[in-house]
N, CA, C and O atoms as a GROMACS GRO file, in nm:
protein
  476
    1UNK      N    1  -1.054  -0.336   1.954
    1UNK     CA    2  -0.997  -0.361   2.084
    1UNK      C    3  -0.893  -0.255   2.120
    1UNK      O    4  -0.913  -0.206   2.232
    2UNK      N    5  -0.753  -0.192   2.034
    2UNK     CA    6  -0.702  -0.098   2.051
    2UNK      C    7  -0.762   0.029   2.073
    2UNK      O    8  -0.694   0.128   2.100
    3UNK      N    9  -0.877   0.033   2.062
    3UNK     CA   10  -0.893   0.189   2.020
    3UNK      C   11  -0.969   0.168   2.176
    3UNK      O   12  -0.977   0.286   2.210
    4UNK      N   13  -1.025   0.095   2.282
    4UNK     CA   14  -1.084   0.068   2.384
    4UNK      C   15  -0.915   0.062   2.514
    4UNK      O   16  -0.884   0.162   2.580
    5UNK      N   17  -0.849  -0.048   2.521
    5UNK     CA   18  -0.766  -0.066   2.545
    5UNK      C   19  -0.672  -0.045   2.572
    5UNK      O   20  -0.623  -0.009   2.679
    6UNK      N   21  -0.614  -0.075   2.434
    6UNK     CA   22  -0.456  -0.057   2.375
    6UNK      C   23  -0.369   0.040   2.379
    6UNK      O   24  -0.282   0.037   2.292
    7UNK      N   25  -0.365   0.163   2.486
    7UNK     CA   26  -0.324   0.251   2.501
    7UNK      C   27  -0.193   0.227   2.577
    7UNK      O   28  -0.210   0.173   2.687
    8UNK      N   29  -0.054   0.258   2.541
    8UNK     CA   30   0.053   0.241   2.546
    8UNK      C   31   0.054   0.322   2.715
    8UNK      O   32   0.132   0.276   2.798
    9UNK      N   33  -0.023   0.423   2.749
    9UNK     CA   34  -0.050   0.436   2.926
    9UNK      C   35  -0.118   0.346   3.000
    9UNK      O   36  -0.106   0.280   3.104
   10UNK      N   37  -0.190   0.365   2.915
   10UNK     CA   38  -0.246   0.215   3.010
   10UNK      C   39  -0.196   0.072   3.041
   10UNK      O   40  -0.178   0.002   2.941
   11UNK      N   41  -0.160   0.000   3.199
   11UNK     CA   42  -0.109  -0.100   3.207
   11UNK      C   43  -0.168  -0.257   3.151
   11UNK      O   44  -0.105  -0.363   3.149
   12UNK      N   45  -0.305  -0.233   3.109
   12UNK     CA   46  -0.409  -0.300   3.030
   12UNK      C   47  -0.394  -0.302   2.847
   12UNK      O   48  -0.370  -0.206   2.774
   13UNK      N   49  -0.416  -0.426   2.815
   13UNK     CA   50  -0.448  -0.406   2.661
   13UNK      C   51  -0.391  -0.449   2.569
   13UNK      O   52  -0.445  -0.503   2.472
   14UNK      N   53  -0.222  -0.424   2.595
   14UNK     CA   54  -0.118  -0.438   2.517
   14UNK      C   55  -0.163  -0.591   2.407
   14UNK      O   56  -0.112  -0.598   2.296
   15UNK      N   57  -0.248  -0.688   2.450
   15UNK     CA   58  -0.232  -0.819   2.412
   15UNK      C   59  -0.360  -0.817   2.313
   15UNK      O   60  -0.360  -0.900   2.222
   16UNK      N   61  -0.462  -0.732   2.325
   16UNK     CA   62  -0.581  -0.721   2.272
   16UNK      C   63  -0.561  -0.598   2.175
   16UNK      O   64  -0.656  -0.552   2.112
   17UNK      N   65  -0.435  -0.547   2.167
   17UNK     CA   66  -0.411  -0.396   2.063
   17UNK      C   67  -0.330  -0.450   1.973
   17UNK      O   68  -0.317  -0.400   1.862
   18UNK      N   69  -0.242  -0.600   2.027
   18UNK     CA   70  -0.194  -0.674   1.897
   18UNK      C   71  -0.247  -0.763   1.816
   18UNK      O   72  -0.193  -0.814   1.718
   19UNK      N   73  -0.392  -0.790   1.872
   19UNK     CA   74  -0.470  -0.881   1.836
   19UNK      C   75  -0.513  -0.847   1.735
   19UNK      O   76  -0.494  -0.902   1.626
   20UNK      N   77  -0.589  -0.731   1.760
   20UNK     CA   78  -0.712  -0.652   1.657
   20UNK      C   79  -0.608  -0.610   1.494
   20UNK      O   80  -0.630  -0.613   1.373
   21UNK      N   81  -0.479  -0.568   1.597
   21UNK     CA   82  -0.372  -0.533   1.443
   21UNK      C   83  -0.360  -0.664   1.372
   21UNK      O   84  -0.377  -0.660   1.251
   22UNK      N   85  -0.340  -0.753   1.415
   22UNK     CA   86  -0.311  -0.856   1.381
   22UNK      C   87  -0.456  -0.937   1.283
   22UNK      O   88  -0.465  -0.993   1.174
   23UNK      N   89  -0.524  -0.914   1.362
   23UNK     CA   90  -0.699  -0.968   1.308
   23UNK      C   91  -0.745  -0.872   1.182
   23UNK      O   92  -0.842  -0.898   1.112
   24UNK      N   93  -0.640  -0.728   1.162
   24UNK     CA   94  -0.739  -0.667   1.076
   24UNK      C   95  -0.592  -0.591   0.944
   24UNK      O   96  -0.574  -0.480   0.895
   25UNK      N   97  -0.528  -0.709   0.936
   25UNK     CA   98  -0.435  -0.679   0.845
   25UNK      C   99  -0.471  -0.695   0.711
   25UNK      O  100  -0.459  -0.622   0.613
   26UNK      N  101  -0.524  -0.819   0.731
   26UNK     CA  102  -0.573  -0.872   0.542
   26UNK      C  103  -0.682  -0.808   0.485
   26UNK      O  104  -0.687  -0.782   0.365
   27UNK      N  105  -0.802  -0.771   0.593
   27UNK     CA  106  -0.909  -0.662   0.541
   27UNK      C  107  -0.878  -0.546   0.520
   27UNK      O  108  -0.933  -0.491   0.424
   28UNK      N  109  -0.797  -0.482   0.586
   28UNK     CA  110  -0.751  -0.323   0.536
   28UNK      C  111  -0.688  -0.321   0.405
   28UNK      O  112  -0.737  -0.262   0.308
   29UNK      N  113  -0.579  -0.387   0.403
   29UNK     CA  114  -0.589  -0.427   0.258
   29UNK      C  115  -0.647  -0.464   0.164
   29UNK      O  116  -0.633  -0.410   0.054
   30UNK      N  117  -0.725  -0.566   0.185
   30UNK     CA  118  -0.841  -0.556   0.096
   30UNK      C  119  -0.939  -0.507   0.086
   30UNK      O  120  -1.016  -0.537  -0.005
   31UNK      N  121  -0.973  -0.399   0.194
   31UNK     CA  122  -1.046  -0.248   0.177
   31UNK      C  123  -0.979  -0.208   0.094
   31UNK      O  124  -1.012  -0.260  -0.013
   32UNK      N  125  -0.880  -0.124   0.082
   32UNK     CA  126  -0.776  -0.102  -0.001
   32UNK      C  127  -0.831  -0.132  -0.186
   32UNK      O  128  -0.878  -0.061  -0.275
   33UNK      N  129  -0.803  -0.238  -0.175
   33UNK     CA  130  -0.789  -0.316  -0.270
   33UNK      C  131  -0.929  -0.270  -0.398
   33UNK      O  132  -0.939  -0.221  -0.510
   34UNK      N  133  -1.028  -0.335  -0.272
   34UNK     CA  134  -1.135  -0.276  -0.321
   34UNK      C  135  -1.203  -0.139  -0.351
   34UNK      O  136  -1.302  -0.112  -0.419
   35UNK      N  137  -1.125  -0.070  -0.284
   35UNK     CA  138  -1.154   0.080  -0.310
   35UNK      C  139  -1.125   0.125  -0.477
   35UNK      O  140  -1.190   0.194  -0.555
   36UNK      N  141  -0.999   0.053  -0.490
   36UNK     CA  142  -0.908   0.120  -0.602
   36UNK      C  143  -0.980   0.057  -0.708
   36UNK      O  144  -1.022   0.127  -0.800
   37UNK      N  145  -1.008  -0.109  -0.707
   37UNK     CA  146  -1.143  -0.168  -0.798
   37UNK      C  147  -1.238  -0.084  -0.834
   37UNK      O  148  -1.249  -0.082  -0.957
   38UNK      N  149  -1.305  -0.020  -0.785
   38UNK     CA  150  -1.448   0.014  -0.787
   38UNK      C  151  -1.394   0.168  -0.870
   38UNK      O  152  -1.428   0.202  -0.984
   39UNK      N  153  -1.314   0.235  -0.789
   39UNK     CA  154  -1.246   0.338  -0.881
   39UNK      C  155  -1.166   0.340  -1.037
   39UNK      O  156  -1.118   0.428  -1.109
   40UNK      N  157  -1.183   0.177  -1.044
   40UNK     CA  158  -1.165   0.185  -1.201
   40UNK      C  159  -0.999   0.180  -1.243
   40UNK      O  160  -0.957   0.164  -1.358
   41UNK      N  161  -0.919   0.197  -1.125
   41UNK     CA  162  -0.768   0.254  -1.134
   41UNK      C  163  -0.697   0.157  -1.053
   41UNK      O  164  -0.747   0.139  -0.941
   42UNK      N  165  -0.594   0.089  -1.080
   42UNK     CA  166  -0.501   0.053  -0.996
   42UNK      C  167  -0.435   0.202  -0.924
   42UNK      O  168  -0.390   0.197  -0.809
   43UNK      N  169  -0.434   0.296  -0.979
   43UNK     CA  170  -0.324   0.412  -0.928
   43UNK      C  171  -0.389   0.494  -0.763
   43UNK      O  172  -0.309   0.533  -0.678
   44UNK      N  173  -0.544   0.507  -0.745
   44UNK     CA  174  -0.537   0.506  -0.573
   44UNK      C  175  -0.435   0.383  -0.460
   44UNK      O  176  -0.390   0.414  -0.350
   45UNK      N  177  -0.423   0.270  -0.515
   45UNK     CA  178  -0.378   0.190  -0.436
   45UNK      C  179  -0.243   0.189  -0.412
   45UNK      O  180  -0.181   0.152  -0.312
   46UNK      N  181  -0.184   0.262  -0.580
   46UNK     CA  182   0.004   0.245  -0.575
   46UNK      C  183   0.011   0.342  -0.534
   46UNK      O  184   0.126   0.356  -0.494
   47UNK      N  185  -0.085   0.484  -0.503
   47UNK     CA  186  -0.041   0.625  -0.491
   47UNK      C  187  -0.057   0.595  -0.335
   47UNK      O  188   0.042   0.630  -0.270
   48UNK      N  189  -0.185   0.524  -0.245
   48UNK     CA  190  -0.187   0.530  -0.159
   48UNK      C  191  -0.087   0.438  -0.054
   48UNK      O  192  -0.067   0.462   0.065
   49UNK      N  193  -0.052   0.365  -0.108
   49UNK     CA  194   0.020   0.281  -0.032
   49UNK      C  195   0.158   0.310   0.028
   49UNK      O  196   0.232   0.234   0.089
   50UNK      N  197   0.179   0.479  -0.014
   50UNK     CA  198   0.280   0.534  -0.001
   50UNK      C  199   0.236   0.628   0.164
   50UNK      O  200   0.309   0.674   0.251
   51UNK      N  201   0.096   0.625   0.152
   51UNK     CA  202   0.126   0.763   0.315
   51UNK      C  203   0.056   0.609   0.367
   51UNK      O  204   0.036   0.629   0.487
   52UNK      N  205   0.024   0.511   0.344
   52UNK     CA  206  -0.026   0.432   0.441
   52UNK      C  207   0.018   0.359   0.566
   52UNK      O  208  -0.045   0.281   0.638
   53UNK      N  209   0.105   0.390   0.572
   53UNK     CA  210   0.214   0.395   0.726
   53UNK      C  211   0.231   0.539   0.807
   53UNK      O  212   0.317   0.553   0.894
   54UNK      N  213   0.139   0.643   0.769
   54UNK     CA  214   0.176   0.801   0.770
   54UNK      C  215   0.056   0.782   0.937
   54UNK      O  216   0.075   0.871   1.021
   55UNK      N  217  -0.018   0.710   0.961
   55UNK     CA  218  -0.147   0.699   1.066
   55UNK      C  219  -0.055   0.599   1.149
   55UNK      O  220   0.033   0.524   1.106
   56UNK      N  221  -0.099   0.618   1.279
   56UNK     CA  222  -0.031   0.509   1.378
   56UNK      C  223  -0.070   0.416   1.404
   56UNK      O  224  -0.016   0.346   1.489
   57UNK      N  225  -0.191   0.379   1.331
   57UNK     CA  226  -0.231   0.201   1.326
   57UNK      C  227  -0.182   0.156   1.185
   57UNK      O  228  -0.206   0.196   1.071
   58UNK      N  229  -0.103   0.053   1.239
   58UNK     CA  230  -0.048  -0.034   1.098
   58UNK      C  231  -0.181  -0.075   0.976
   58UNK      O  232  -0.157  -0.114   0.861
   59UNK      N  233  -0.304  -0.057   1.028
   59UNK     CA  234  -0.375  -0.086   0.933
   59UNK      C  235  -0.468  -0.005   0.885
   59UNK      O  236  -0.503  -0.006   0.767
   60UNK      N  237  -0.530   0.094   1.002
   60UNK     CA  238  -0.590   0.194   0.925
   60UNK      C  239  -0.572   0.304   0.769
   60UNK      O  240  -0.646   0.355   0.684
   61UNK      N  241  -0.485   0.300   0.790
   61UNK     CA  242  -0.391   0.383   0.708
   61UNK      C  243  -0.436   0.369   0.532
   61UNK      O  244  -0.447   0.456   0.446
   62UNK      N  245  -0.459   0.197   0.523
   62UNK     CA  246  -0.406   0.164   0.358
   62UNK      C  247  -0.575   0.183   0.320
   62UNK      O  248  -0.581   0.260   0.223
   63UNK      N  249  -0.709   0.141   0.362
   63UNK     CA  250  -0.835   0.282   0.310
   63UNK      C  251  -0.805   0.388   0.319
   63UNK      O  252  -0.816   0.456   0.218
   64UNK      N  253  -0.769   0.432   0.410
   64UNK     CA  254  -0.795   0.608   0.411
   64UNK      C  255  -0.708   0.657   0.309
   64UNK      O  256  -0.756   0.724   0.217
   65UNK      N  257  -0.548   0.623   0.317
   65UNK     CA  258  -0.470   0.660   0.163
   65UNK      C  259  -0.529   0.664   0.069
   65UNK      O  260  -0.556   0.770   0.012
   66UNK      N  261  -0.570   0.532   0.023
   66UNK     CA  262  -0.609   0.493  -0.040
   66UNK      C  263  -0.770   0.577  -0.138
   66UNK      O  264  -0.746   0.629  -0.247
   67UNK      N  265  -0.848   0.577  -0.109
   67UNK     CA  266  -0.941   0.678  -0.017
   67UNK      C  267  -0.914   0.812  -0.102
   67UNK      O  268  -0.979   0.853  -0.199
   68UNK      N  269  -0.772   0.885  -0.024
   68UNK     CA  270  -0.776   0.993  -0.065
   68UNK      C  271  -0.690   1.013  -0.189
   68UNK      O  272  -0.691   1.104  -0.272
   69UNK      N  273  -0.629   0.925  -0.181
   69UNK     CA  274  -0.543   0.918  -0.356
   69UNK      C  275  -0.672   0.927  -0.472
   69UNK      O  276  -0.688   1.005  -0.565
   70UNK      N  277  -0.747   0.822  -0.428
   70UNK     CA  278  -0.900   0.822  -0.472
   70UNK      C  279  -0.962   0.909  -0.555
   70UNK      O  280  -1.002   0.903  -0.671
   71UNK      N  281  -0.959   1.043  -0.416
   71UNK     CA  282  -1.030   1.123  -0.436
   71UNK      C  283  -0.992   1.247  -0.508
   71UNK      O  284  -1.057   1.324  -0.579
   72UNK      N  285  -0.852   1.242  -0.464
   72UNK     CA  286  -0.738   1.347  -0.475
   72UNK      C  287  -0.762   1.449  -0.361
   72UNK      O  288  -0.746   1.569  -0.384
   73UNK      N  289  -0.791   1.414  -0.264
   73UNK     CA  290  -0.788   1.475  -0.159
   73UNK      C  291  -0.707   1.473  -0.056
   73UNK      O  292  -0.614   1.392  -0.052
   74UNK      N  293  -0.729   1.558   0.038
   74UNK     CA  294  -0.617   1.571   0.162
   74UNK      C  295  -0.733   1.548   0.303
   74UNK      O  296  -0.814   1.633   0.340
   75UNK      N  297  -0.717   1.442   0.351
   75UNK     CA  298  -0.791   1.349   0.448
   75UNK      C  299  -0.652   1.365   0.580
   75UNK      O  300  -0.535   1.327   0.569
   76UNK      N  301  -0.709   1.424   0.681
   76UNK     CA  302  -0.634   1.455   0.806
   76UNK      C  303  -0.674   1.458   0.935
   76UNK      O  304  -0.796   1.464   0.953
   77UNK      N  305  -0.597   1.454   1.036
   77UNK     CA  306  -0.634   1.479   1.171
   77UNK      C  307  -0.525   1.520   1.254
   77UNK      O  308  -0.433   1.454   1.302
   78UNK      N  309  -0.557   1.657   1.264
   78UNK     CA  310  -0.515   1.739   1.291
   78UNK      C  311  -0.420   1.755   1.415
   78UNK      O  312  -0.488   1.764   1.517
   79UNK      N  313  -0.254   1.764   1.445
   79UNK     CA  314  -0.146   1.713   1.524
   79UNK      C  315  -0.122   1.552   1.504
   79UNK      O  316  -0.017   1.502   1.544
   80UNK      N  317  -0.209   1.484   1.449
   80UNK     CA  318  -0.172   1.338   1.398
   80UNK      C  319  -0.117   1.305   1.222
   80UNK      O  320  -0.008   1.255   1.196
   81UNK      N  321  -0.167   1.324   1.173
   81UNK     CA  322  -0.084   1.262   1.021
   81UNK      C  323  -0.208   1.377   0.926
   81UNK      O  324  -0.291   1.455   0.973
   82UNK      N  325  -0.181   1.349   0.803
   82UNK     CA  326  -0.176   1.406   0.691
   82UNK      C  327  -0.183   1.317   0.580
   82UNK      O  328  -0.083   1.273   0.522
   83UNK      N  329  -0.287   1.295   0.554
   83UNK     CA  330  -0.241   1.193   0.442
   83UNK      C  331  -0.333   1.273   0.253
   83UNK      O  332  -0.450   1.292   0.218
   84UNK      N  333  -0.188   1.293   0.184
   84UNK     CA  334  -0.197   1.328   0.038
   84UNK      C  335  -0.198   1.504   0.087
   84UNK      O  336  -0.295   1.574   0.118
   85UNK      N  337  -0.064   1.536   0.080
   85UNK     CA  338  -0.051   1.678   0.200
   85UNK      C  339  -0.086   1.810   0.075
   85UNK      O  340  -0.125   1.925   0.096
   86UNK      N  341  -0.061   1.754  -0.031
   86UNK     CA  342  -0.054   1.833  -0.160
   86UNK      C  343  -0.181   1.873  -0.186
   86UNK      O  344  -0.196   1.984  -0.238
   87UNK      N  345  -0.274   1.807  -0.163
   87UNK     CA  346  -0.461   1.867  -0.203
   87UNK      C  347  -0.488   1.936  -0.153
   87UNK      O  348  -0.409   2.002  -0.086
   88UNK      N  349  -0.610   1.958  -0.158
   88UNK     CA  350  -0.701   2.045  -0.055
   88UNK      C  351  -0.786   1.925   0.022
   88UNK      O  352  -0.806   1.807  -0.007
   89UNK      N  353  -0.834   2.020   0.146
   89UNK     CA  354  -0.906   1.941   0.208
   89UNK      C  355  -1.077   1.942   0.140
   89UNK      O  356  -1.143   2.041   0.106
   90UNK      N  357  -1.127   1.756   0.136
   90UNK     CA  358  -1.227   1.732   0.029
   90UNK      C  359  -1.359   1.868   0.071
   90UNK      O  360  -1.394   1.934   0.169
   91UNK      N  361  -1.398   1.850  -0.090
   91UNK     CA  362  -1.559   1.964  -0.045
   91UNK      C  363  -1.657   1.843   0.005
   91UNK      O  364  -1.646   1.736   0.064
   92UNK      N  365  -1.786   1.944  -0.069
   92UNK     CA  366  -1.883   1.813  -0.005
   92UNK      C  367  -1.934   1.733  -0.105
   92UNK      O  368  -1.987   1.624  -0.081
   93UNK      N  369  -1.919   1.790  -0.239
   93UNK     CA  370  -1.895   1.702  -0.388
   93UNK      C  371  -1.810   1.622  -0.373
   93UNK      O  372  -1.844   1.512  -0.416
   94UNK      N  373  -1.644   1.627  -0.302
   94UNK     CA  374  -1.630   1.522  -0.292
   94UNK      C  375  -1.634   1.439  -0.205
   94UNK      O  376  -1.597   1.327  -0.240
   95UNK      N  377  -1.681   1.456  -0.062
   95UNK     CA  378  -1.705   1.423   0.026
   95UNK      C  379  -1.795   1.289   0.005
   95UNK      O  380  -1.760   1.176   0.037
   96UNK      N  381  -1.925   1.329  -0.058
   96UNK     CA  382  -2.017   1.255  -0.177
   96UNK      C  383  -1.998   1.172  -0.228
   96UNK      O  384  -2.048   1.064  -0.198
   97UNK      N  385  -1.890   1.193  -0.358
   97UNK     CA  386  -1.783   1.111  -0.415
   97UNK      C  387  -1.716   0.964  -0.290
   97UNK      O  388  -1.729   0.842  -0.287
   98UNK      N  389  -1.677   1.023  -0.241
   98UNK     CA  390  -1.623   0.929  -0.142
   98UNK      C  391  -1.717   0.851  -0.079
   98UNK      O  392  -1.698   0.730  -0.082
   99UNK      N  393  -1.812   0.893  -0.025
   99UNK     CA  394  -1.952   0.772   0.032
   99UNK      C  395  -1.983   0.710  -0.108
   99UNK      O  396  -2.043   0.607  -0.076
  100UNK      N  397  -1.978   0.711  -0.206
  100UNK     CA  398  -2.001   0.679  -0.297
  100UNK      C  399  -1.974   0.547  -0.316
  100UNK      O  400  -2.039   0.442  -0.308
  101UNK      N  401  -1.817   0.591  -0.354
  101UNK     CA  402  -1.721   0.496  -0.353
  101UNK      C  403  -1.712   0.394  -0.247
  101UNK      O  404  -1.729   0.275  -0.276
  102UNK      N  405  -1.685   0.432  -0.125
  102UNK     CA  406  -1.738   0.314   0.012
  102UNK      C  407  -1.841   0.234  -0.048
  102UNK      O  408  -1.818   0.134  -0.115
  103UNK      N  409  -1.961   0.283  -0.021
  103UNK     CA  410  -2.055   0.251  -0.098
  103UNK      C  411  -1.967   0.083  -0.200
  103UNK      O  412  -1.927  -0.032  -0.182
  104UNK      N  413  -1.979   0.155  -0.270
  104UNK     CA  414  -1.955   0.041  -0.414
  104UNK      C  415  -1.848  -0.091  -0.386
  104UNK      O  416  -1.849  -0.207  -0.427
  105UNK      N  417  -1.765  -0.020  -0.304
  105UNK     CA  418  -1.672  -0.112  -0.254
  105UNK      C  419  -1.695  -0.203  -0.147
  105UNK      O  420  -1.633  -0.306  -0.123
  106UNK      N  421  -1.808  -0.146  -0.074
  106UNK     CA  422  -1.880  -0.241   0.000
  106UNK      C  423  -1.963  -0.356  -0.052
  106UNK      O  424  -1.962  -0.473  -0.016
  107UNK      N  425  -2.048  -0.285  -0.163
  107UNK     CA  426  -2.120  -0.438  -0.253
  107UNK      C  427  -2.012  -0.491  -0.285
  107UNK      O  428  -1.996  -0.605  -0.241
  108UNK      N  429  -1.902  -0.431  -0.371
  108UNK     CA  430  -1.801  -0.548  -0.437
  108UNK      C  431  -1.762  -0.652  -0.320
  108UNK      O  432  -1.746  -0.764  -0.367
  109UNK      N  433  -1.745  -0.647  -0.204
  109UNK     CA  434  -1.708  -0.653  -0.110
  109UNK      C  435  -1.778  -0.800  -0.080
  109UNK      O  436  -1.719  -0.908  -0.082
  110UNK      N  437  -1.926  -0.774  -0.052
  110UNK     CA  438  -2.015  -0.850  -0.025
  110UNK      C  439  -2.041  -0.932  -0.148
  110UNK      O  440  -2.104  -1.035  -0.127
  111UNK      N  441  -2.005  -0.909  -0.270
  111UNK     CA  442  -2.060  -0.994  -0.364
  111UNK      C  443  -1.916  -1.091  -0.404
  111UNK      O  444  -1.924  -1.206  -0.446
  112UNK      N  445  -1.824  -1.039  -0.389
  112UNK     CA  446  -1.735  -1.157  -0.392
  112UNK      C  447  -1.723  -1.227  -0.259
  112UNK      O  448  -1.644  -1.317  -0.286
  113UNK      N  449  -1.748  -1.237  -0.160
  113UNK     CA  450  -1.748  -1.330  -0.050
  113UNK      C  451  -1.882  -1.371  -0.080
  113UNK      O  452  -1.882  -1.486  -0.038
  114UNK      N  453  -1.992  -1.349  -0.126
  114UNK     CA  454  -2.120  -1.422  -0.223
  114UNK      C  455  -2.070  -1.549  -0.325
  114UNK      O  456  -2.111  -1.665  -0.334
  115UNK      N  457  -1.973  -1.482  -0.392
  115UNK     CA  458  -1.903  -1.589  -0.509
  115UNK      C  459  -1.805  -1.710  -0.433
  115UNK      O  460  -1.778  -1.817  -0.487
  116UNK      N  461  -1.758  -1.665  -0.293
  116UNK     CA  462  -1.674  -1.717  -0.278
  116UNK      C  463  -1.732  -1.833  -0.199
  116UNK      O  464  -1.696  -1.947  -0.231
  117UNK      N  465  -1.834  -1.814  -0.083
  117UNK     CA  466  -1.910  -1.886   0.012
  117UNK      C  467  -1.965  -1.974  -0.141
  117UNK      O  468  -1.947  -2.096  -0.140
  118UNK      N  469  -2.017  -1.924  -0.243
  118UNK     CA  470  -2.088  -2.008  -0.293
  118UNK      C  471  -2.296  -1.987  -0.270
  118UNK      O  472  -2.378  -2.076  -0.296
  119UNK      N  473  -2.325  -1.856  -0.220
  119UNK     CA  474  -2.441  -1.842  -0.190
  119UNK      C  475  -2.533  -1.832  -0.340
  119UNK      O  476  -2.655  -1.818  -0.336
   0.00000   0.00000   0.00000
C-alpha cells in the first residue's frame, strides 16, 4: 500500500502507508529470522539488525540486512542507504548464493506454518 500511496507528497495514503508498516512488522522479522536459520548462523541476524533501520521503511530493512550480512555483501540503492558499506557489491556467485538462500527460507517458511496449521 505505501509503495502505491503512501507518499509523504501526496495528500492521499498516509492511513494505508501505516497500515501496510504496521501489517508487515512481524513478517520482516521473521523473514529475517528465517534467513539467518537456513544460513546456519545466528550472526546474519545480530550483524544485520544493525543497518536495518539504514532503508526508510521500518520494515524492509531487517531481510535485506540481514540478507547481506548473509552474504557478506554490500546490497544498495544508490542516493538512498547502503546497507554492509564495508563489502563489495555481490558477484553473480553470490548473487546465486542469495536466491539460494531466499529459496530455503521460503520452504522453511512454508513448512513451519505446515507444522503450525497442522496440515
Amino acid at each position: 500500500m505505501d509503495s502505491m500511496v503512501g507518499y509523504r507528497s501526496k495528500p492521499v495514503g498516509w492511513a494505508a502507508a501505516r497500515l501496510d508498516d504496521l501489517v508487515m512488522w512481524l513478517p520482516a522479522r521473521l523473514t529475517a529470522l528465517a534467513l539467518s536459520t537456513v544460513a546456519l548462523s545466528p550472526d546474519p541476524l545480530l550483524t544485520g539488525r544493525r543497518w536495518a533501520q539504514t532503508p526508510a521503511s521500518p520494515n524492509a530493512g531487517w531481510p535485506m540486512a540481514t540478507l547481506a550480512a548473509g552474504l557478506g555483501v554490500r546490497l544498495e540503492k544508490p542516493d538512498h542507504y547502503t546497507l554492509n558499506s564495508v563489502a563489495s557489491l555481490p558477484t553473480t556467485t553470490e548473487g546465486h548464493r542469495g536466491v539460494a538462500l531466499v529459496g530455503r527460507a521460503g520452504w522453511l517458511a512454508a513448512l513451519t506454518t505446515a507444522v503450525i496449521v497442522g496440515v
